[in-house]
VEXLUMZA-548902 format. One line per 2 residues: number of its first residue (from 1); their letters; for each residue x, z, y of N, C-alpha, C. Coordinates in pm, 1 decimal. Each point is the difference from the previous one (the first is absolute). Layout:
<rs>
NUM = a = X Z Y X Z Y X Z Y; ... $
</rs>
This chain:
<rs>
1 = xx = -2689.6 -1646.2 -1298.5 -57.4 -124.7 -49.4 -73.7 25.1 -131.1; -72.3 -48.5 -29.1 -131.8 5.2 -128.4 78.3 -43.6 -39.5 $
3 = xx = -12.7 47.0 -188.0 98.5 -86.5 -110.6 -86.4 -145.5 -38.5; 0.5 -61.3 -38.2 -45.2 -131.2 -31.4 69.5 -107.0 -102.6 $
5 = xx = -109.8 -11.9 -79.9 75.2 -92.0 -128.3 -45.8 -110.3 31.0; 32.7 -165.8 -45.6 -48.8 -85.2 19.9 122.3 -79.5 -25.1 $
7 = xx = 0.4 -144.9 -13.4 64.4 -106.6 -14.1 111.3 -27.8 122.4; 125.3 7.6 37.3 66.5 -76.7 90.7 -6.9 -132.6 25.9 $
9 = xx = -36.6 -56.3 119.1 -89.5 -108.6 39.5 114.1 -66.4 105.4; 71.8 100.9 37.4 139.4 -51.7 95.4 92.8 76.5 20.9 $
11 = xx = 143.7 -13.4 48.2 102.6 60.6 -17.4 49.6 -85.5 191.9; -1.1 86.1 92.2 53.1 -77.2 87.6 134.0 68.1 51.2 $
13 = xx = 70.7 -67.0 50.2 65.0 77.1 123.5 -41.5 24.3 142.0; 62.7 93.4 23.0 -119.4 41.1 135.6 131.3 -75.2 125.4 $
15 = xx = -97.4 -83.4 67.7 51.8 -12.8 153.5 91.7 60.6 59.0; 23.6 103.2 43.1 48.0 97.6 71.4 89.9 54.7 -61.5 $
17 = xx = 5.2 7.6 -163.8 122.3 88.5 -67.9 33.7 -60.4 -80.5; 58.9 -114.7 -29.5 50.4 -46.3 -162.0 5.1 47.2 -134.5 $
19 = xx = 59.1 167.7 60.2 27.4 75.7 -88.6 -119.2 28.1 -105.0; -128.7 2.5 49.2 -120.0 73.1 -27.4 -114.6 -110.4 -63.2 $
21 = xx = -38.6 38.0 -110.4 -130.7 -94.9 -14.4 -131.2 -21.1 23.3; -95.2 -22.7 18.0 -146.3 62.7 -24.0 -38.6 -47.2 -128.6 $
23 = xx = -83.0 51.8 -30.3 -86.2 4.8 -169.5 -98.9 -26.4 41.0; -53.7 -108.4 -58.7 -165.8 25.4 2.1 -60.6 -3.6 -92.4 $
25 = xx = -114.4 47.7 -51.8 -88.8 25.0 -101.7 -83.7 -47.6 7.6; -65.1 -121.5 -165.7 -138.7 -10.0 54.4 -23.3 -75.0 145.1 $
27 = xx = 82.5 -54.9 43.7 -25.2 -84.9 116.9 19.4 69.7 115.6; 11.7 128.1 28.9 23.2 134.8 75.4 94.7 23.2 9.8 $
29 = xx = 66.2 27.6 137.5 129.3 57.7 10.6 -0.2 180.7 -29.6; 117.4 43.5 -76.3 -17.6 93.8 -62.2 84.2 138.2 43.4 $
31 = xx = 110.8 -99.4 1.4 106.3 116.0 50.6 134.3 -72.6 38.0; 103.1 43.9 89.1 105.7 -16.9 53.7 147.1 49.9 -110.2 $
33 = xx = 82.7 -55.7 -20.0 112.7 82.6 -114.9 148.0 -109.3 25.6; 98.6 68.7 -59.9 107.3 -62.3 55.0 63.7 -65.6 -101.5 $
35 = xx = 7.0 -136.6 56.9 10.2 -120.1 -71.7 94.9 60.7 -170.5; 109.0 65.6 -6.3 51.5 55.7 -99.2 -62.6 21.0 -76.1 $
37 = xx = -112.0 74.2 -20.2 -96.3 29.4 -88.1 -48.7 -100.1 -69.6; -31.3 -102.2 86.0 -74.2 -148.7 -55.5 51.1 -17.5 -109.4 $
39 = xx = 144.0 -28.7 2.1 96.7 -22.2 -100.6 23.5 103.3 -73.5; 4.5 97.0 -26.7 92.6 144.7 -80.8 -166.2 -15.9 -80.6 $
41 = xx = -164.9 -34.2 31.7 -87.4 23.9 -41.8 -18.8 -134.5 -92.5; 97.9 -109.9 75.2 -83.5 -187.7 -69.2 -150.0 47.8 49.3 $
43 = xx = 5.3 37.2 75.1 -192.7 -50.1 98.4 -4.3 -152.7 19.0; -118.8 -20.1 -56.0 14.6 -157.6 30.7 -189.6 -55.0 -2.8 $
45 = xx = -6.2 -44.7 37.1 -181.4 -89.4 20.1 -70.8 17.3 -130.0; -81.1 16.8 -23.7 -89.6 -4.8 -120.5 15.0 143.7 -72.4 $
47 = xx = 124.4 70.9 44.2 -12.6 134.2 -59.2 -95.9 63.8 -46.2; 6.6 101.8 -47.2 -116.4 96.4 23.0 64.5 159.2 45.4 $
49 = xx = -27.1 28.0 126.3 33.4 91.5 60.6 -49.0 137.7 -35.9; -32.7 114.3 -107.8 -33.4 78.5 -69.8 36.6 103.6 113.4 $
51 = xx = -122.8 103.9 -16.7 52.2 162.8 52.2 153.4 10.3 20.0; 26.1 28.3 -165.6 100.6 73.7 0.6 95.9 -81.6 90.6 $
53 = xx = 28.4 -147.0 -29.7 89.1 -56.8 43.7 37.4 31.1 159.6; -144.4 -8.2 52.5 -31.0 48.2 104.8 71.5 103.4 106.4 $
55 = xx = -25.8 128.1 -68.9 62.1 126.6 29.9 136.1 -27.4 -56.7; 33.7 -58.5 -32.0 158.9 4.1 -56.8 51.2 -92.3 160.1 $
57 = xx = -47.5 -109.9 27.7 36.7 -86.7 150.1 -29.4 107.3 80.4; -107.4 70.0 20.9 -1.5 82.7 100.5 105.2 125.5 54.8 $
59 = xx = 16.7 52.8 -141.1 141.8 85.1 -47.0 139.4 -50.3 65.6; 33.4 -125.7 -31.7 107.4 -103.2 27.6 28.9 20.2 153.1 $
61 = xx = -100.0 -24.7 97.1 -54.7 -55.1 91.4 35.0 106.8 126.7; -26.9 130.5 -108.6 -11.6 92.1 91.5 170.6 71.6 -11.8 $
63 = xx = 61.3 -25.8 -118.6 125.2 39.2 -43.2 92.4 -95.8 145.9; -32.2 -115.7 -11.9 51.5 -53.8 83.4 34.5 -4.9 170.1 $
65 = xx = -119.6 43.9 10.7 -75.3 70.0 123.2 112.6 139.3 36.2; -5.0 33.2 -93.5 111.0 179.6 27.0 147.0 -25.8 -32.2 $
67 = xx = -5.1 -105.4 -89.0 132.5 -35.1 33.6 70.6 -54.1 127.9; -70.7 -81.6 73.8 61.1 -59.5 101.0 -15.5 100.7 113.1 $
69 = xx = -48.3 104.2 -4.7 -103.9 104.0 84.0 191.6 89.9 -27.4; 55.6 27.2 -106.2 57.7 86.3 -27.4 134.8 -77.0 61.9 $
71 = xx = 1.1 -124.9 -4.8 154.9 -95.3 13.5 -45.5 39.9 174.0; -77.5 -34.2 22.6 23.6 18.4 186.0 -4.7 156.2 60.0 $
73 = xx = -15.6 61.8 -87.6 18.5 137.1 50.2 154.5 7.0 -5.6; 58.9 -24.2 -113.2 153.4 10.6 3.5 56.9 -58.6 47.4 $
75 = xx = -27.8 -118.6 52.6 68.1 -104.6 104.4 29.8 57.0 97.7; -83.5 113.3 47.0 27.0 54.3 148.2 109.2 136.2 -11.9 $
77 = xx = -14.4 108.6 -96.7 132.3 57.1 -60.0 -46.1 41.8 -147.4; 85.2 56.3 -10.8 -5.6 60.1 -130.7 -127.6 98.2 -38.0 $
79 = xx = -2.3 60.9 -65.2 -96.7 103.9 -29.9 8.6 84.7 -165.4; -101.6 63.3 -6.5 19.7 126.4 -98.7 -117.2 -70.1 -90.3 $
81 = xx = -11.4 42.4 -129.6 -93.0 -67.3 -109.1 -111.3 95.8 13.4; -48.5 110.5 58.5 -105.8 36.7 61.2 0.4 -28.6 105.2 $
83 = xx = 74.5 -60.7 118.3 -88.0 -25.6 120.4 -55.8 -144.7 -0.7; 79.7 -44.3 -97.9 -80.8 -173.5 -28.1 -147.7 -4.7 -79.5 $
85 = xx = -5.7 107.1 -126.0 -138.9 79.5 -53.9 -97.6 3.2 163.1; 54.5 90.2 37.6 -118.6 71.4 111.9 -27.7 -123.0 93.9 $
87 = xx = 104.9 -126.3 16.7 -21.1 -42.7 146.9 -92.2 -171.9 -47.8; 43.3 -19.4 -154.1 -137.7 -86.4 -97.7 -110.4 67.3 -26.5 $
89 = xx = 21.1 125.2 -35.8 -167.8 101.3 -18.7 -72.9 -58.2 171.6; 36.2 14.4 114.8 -41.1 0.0 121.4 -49.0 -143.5 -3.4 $
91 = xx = 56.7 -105.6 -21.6 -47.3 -127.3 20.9 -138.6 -62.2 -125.3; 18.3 116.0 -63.2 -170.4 1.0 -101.3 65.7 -97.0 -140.9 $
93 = xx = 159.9 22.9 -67.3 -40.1 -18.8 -102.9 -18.3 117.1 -124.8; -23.0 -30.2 -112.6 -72.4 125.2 -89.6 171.1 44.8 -72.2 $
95 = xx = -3.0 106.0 -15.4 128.4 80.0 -113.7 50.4 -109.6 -90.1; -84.7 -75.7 -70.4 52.8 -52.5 -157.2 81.6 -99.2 100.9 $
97 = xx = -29.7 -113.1 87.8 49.5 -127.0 58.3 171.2 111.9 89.8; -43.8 91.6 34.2 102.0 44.0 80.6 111.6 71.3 -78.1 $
99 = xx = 9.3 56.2 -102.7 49.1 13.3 -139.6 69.1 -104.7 -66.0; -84.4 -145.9 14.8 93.2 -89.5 -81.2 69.8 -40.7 98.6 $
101 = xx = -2.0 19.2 133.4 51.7 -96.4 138.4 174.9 82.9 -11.7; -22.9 153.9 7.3 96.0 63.3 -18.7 75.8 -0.3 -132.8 $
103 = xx = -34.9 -62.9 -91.4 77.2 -20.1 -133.6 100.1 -126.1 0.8; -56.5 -78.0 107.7 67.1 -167.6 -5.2 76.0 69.5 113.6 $
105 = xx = -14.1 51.2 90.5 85.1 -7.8 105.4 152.6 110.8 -70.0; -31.3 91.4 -95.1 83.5 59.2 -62.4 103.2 -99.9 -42.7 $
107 = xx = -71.3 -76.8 -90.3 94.9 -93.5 -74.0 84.8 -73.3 62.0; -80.0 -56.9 80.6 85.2 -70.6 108.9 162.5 123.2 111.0 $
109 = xx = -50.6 66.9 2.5 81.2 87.8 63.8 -4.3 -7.3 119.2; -146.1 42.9 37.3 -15.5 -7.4 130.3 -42.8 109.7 76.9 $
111 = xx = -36.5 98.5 -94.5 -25.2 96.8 40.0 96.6 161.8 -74.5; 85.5 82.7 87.4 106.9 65.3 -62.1 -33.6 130.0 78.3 $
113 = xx = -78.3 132.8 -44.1 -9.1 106.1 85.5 129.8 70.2 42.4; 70.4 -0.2 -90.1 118.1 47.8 19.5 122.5 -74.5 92.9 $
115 = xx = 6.7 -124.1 25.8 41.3 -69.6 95.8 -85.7 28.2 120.7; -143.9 -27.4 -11.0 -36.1 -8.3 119.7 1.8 185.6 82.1 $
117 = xx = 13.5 83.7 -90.0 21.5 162.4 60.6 145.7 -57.0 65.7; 79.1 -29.8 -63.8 161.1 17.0 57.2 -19.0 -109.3 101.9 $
119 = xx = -21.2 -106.1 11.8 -33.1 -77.8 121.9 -97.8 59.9 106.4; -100.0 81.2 -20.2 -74.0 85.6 75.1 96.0 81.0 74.2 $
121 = xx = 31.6 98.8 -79.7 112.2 60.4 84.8 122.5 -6.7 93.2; 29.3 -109.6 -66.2 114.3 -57.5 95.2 -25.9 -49.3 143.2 $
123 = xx = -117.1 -52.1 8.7 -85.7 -44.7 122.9 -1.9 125.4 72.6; -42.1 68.5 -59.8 -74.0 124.9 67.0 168.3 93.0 67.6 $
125 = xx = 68.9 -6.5 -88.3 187.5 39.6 93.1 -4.7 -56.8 106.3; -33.6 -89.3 4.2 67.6 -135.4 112.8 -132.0 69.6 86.5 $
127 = xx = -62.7 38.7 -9.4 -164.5 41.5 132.9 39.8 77.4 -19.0; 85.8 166.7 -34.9 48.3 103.1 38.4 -121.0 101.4 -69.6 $
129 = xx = -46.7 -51.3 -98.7 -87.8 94.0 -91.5 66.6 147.4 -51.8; -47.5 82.3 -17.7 75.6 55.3 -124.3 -72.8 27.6 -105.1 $
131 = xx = 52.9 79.5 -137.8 -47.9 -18.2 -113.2 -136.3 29.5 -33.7; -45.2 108.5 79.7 -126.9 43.5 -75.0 -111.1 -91.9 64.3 $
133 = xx = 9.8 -21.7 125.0 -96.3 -124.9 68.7 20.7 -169.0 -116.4; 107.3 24.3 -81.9 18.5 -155.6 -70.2 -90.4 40.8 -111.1 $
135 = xx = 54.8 109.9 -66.7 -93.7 38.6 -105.9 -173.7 28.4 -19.7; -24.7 34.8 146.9 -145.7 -14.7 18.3 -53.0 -169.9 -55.8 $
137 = xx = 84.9 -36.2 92.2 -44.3 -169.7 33.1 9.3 -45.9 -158.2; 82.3 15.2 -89.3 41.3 -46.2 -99.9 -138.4 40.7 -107.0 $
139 = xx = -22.4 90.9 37.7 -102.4 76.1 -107.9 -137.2 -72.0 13.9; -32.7 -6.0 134.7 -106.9 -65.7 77.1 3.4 -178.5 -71.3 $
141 = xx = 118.5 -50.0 -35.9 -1.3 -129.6 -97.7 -21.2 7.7 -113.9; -4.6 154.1 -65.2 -45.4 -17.6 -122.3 144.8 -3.5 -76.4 $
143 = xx = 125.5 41.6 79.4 131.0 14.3 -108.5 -21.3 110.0 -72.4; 50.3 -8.3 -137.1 4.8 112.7 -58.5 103.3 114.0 77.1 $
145 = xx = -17.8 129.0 -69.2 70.2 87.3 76.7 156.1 -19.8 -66.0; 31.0 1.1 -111.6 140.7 -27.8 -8.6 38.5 -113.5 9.1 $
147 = xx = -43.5 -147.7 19.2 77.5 -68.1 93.9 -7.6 32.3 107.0; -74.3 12.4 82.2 48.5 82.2 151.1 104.0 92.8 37.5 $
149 = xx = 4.2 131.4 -66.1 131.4 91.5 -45.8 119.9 -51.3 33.8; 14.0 -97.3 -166.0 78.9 -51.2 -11.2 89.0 -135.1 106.4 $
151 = xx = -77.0 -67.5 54.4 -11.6 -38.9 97.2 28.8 22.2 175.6; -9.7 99.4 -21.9 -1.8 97.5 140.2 139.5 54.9 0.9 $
153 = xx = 6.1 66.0 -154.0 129.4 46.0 -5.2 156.7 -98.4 -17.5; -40.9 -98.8 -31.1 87.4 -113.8 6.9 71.1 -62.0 149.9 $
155 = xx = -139.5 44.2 92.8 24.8 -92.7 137.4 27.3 108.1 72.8; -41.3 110.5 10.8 6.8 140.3 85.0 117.8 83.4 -51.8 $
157 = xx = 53.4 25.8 123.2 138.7 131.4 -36.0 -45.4 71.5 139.4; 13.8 170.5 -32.1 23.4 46.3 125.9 48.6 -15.2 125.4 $
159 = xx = 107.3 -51.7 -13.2 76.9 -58.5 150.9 -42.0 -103.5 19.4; -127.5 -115.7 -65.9 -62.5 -48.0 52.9 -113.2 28.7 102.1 $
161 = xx = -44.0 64.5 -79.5 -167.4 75.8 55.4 77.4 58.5 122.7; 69.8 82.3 -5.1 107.6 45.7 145.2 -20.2 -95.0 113.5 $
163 = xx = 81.0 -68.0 -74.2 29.1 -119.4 150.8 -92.0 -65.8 21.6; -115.6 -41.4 -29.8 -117.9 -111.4 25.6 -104.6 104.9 82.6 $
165 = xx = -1.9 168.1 -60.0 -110.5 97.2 83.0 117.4 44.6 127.1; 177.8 -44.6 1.3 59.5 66.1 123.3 -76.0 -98.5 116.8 $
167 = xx = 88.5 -130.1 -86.8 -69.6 -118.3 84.0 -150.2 -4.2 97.1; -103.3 -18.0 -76.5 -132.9 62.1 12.0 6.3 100.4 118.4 $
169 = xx = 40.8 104.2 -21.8 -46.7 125.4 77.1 102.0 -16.6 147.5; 124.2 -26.6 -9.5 77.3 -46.9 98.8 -31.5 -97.9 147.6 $
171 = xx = -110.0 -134.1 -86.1 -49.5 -86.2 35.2 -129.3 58.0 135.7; -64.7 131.1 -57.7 -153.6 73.2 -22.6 25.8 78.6 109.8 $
173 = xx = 134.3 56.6 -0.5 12.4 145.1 101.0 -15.7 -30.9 145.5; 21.8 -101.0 71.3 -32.6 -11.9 129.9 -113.4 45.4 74.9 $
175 = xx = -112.1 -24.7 -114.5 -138.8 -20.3 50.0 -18.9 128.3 9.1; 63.9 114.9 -59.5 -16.6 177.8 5.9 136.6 29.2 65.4 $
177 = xx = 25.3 -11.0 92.2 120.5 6.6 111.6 -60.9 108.6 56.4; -101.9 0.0 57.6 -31.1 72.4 90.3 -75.2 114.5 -85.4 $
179 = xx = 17.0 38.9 -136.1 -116.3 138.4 -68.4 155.3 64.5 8.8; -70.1 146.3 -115.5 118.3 89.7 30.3 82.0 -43.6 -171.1 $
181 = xx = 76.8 72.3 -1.9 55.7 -57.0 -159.3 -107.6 45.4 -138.5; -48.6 121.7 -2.8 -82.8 32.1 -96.1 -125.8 -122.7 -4.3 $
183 = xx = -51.7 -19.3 142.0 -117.7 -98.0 3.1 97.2 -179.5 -60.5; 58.1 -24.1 48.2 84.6 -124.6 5.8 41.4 4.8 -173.5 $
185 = xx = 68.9 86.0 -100.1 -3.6 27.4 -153.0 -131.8 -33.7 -5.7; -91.0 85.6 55.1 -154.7 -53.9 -86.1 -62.8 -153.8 11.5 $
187 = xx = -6.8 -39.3 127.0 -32.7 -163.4 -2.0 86.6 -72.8 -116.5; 137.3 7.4 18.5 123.9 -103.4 -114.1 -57.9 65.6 -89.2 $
189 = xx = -16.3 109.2 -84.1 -50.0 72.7 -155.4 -119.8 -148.1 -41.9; -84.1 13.1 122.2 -103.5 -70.6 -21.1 -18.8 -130.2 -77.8 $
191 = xx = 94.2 -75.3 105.8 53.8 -161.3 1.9 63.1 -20.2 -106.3; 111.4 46.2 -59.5 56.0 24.0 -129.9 -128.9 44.5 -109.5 $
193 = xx = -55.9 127.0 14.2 -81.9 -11.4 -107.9 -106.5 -123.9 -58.9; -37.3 -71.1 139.5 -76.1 -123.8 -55.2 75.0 -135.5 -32.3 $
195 = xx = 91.8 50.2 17.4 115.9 -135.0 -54.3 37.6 5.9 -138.7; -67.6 82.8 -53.0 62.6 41.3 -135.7 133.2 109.7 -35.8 $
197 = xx = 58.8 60.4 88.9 151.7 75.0 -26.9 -79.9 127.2 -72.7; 95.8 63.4 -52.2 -6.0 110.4 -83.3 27.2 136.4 115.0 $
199 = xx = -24.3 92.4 -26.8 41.6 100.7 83.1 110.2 49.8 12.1; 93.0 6.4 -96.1 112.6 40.3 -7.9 95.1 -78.8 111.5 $
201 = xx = -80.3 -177.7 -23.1 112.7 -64.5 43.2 -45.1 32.0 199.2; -147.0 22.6 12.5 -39.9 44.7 119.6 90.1 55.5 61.5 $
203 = xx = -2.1 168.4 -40.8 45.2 89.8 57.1 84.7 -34.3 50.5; 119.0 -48.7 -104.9 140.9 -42.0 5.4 47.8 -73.7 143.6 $
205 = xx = -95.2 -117.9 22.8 36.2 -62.6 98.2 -59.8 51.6 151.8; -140.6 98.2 3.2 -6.9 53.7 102.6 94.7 51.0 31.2 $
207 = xx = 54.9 113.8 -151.4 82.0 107.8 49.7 176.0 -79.7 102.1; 35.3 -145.2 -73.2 105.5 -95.7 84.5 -82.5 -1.9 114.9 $
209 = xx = -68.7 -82.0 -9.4 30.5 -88.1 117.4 -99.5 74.7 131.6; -120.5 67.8 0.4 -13.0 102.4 77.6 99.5 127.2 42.6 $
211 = xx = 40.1 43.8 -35.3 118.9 116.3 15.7 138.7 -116.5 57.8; 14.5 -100.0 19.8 84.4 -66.5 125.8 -63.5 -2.0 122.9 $
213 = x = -97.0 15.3 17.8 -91.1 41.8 153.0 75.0 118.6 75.3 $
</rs>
């Protein structure tokens, strides 16, 4: 929208949204903004609507815009304070508006990387992940590396990773019934490796639960 100075000539509410006003200028409708502003600004008829004032409503407008942009992203789950960055960068607002969006949502306590890693993970137990496939994923949100670590190491014990890749591979072996055992180790190596397990814990469970054949 062109910036534009001129006299406020009307203050309406719009039809369709209560919430929202139109401005008009100069007898011209000018721009759309949410009724809050009206008030937090005292906008009122006869004004005089200046540049600056201008870009300061527009600022508002657009803060508002990424805020509610940011409340419905989290409505649906949680998320990481870079994947909410990257997923407002995508919907076209600029760094400074997405910066202050993430400062209010701080305060509020709505956004916790370190909760949302340990809630990440825990999900990911229950789908039979293991650690290094969580830690990809985790990194890919933009967690730092020592909450992740730390994190990982909190929810993960060996005789976990055990039983979720026995589980896993137990589940897997039918479908290689018919290879020989060296070929039948290599398919499960496989399936486990993209699940995230470690090798150690690999071997371990080929070396069980193949060698009962």
């Amino acid at each position: 929208m062109t910036k534009q100075e001129g006299t406020i000539t009307k203050i309406k509410k719009q039809k369709n949204n209560q919430q929202r006003c139109s401005i008009f200028v100069d007898g011209q409708f000018l721009l759309g903004i949410d009724a809050k502003l009206v008030y937090e600004y005292k906008l009122s008829k006869g004004q005089k609507l200046t540049e600056e004032l201008l870009e300061q409503l527009l600022v508002e407008e657009e803060l508002g815009k990424a805020k509610q942009a940011a409340f419905k992203l989290l409505s649906y789950r949680q998320r990481s304070r870079q994947e909410l960055k990257n997923r407002l960068a995508k919907k076209g607002f600029n760094g400074q508006v997405i910066n202050r969006v993430i400062k209010i949502l701080d305060r509020l306590d709505y956004i916790d990387d370190r909760e949302f890693a340990g809630s990440w993970i825990r999900d990911r137990i229950t789908r039979g992940f293991g650690p290094y496939k969580v830690r990809r994923q985790l990194q890919e949100k933009g967690i730092s590396k020592e909450i992740i670590e730390e994190e990982i190491d909190k929810e993960y014990n060996f005789e976990l990773e055990y039983q979720l890749a026995f589980k896993l591979a137990n589940k897997k072996k039918a479908r290689y019934c018919s290879l020989s055992t060296w070929e039948k180790k290599g398919k499960l190596k496989q399936v486990l490796k993209r699940k995230g397990f470690s090798f150690q814990v690999i071997d371990l469970v080929l070396e069980d639960l193949v060698g009962e054949d």
